[in-house]
N, C-alpha and C positions, 0 to 999 in steps of 0.2 A: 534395523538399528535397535539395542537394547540400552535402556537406560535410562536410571530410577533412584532419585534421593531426595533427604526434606529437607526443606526449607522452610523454616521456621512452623512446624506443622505439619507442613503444607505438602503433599506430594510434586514433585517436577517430573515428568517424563515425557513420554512419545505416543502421539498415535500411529500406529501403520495403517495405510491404506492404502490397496491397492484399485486404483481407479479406471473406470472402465470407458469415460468418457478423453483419458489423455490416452489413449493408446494411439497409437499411432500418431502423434504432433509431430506439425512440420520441424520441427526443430530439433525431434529424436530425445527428446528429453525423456528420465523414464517416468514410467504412468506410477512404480511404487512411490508414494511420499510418507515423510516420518514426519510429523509434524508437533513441534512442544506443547503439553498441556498439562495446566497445571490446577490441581483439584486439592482445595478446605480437606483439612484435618479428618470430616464427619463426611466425609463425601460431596458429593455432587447432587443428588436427589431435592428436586424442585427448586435449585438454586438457578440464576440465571447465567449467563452463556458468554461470555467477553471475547470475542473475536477481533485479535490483536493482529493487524496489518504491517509488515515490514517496510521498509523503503526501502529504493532501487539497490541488489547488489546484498539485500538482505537475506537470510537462508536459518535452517533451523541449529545447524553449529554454532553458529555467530550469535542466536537467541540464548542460548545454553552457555555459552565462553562468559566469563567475565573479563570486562572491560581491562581490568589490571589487577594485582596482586589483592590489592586493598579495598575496589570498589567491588560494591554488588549488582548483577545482571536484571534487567528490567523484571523478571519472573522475582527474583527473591525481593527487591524491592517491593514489588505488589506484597507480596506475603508477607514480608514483616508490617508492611503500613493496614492488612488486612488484619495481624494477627493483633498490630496496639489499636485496633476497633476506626483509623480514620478511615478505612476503607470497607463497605458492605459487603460480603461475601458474594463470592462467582467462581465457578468456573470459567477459565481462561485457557483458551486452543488459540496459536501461531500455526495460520495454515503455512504451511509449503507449497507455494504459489511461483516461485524463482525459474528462471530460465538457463538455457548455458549461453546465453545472452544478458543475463542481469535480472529481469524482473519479467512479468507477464502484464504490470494496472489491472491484474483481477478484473480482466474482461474476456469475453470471447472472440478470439481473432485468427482468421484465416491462418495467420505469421505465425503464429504461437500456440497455439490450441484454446481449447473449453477451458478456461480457468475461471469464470464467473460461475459455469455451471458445475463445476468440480466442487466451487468451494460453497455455492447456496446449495444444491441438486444434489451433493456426497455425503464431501468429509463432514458440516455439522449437523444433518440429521444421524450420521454414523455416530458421531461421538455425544449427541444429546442419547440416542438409543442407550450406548452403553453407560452413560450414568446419569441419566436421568432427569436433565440440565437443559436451561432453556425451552425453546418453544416457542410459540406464537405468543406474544410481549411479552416474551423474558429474553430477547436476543440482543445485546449492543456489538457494536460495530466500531472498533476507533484503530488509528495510525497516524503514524508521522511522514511526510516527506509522499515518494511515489503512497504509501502506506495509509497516508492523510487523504490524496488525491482517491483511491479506492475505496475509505471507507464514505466520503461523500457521494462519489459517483455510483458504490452501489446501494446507498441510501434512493436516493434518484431510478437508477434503472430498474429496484423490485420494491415498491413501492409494498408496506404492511410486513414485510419479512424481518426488519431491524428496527426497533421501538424507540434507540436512543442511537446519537452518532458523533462523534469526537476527530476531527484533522486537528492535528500538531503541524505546521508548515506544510502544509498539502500542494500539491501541485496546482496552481490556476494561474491565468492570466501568463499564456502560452508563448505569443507574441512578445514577449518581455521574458518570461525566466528562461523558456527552449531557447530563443533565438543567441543570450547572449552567448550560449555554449557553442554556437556554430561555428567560428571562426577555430577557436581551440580544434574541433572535430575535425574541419576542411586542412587546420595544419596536420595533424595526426596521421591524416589518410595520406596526405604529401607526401611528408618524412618515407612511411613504410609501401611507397607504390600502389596506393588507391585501396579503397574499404573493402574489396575483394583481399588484396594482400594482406592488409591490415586482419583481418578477420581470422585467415587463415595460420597468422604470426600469435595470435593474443592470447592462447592457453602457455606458451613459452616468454610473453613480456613482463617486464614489471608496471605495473597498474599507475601508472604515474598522473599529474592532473589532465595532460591531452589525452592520455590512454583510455581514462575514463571518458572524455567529451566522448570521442572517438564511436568507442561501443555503446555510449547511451545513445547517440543520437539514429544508430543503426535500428540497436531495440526499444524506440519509443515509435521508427517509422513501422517496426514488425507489429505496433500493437495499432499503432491509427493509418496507416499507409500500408499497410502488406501486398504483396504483388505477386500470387505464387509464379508467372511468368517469367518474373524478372530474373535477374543474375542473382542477386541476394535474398529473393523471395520478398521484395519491399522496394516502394519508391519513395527516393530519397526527397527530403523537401528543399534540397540544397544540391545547385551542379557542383559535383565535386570537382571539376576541372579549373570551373571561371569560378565560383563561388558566389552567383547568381541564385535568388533563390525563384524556386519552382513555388507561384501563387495559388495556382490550381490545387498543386499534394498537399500547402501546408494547408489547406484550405480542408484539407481531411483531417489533419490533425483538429485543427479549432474546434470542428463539432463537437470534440471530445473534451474538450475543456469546460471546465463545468462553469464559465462562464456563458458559455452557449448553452450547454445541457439546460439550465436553470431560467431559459428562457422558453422554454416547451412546458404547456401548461400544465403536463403532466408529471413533471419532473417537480415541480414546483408545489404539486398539490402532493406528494410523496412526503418534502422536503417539511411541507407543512403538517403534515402525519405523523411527523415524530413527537416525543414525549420531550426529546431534551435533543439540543442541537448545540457543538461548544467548537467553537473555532479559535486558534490562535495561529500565532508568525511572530519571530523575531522581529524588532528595530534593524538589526544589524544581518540580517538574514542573508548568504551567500549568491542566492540564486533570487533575488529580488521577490520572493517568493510572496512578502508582506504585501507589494504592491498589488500582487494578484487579490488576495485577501480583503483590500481596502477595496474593489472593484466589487467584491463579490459581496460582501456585505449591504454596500448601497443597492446594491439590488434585493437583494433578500430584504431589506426594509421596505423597498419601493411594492415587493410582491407580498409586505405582511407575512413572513417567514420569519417565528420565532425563534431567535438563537441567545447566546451568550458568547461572547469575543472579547477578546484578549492581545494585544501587541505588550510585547515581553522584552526585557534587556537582553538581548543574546542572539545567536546566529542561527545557522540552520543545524549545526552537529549539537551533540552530547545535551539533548533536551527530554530523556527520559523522566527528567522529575513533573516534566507538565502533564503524564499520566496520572500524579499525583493529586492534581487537580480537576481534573474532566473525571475520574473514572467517579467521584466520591456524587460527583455532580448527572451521571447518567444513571449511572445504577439508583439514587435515592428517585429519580422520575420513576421509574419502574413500579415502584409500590405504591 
């Protein structure tokens, strides 16, 4: 993919990489990824590194599209707020971490491939190489939504790799935002003759709100339940027949909720490692996501984990301006 303009400055483009650790994923996705990045006026040389996480269903056209006729896309946003001085210079890479199931949570998983090591182990020593950016504490890590959920968990999982870290509505408190989606999902699969059918029908559907439960709840079991055994490669945490759920599978999911994570001492002393830690969620938040948040926070108190938090008027969509706030707040730790 070629593709290359300023914004206010600022270059916007792509990195290519061809990666050696997704070849072959279970899920046949391809191993090239193009990925948006966007690098200051003067270059990139000893700036630091802003690794911007997408949420579920997120990809690198959709980073690059602007929203509407009028608004500007989270990339030129940053640059103009970078270019009237409220924002510290960086380079910023949107890895291409997405699935032909939705999303990967920027972990390593049987279901899905190497996507934790593709994106700490590749693409940003690849792209700190070619201009000169970031490094060992010059690397921040932020996202929203699935996007939010990875840039904490893999604050947590490589403990010294990321120096600062920012969730906008991140995924926690599993049991409450996953679950309320099941029912939506369990009808989904109904309708279209079981999540085998359903699967094989979804590059031809329109994406409607059960279309989505439907597939997310397939590729969230691909990234914490995977099953290459099984029919869909994943065990489901929900009978799709009775709608019964399975306590043992969701019991694979929960680990992975960084309310559990955050309880391994080591995850904790990670979490403590950082320079700047900045959490927020909606009031009105679609996917109860705030409640997760309220959970996770009393605990990072109780563990002596420095943060900064945030509950905000608004929902889970169209909260790119909270970059607005976290980025001015991570990058100033840095120095």
């Amino acid at each position: 993919m070629r593709y290359e303009r300023q914004v206010h400055g600022a270059s916007l483009t792509v990195h290519g990489h061809d990666s050696q650790v997704l070849r072959g994923n279970p899920l046949g996705d391809p191993a090239r990824r193009d990925s948006p990045l966007l690098v200051p006026p003067r270059g990139g040389q000893g700036l630091p590194l802003v690794v911007v996480l997408v949420g579920y269903t997120g990809f690198g056209h959709k980073v690059l599209n602007r929203p509407s006729l009028w608004a500007e896309n989270l990339p030129e946003r940053i640059a103009r707020a970078t270019a009237e001085g409220r924002i510290p210079p960086a380079v910023y890479l949107w890895p291409s971490c997405e699935t032909r199931l939705g999303g990967s949570q920027y972990l390593n998983s049987a279901g899905t491939g190497r996507y934790q090591d593709f994106l700490a182990g590749e693409l940003v020593p690849a792209v700190e190489a070619a201009h000169g950016c970031g490094g060992p504490g010059r690397r921040v890590v932020a996202g929203k939504s699935s996007g939010g959920y990875g840039a904490v968990t893999l604050a947590m999982r490589l403990p010294g790799y990321f120096s600062a870290a920012a969730s906008h509505a991140g995924d926690m408190g599993f049991d409450v935002s996953h679950v309320r989606g099941f029912v939506d999902a369990l009808n989904c699969w109904r309708q279209h003759g079981g999540p085998g059918a359903f699967l094989e029908k979804l590059p031809r559907l329109p994406l409607g709100h059960q279309e989505h439960a439907g597939v997310e709840l397939i590729a969230m079991a691909s990234c914490y339940s995977p099953n290459p055994a099984a029919p869909l490669g994943v065990d489901l945490p929900v009978d799709p027949d009775t709608g019964e759920m399975r306590d043992e599978i969701f019991a694979r999911w929960l680990a992975h909720d960084p309310l559990r994570m955050v309880e391994r001492s080591e995850h904790a002393d990670a979490l403590r490692g950082l320079r700047a830690l900045y959490l927020d969620a909606g009031e009105r938040d679609e996917f109860a996501l705030q409640w997760g948040l309220r959970r996770f926070l009393k605990q990072l108190d109780a563990l002596q984990v420095p943060h900064r938090s945030e509950f905000f008027d608004g929902g889970h969509f169209d909260i790119d301006d909270r970059y607005l706030i976290s980025l001015p707040f991570l990058l100033s730790a840095l120095d």
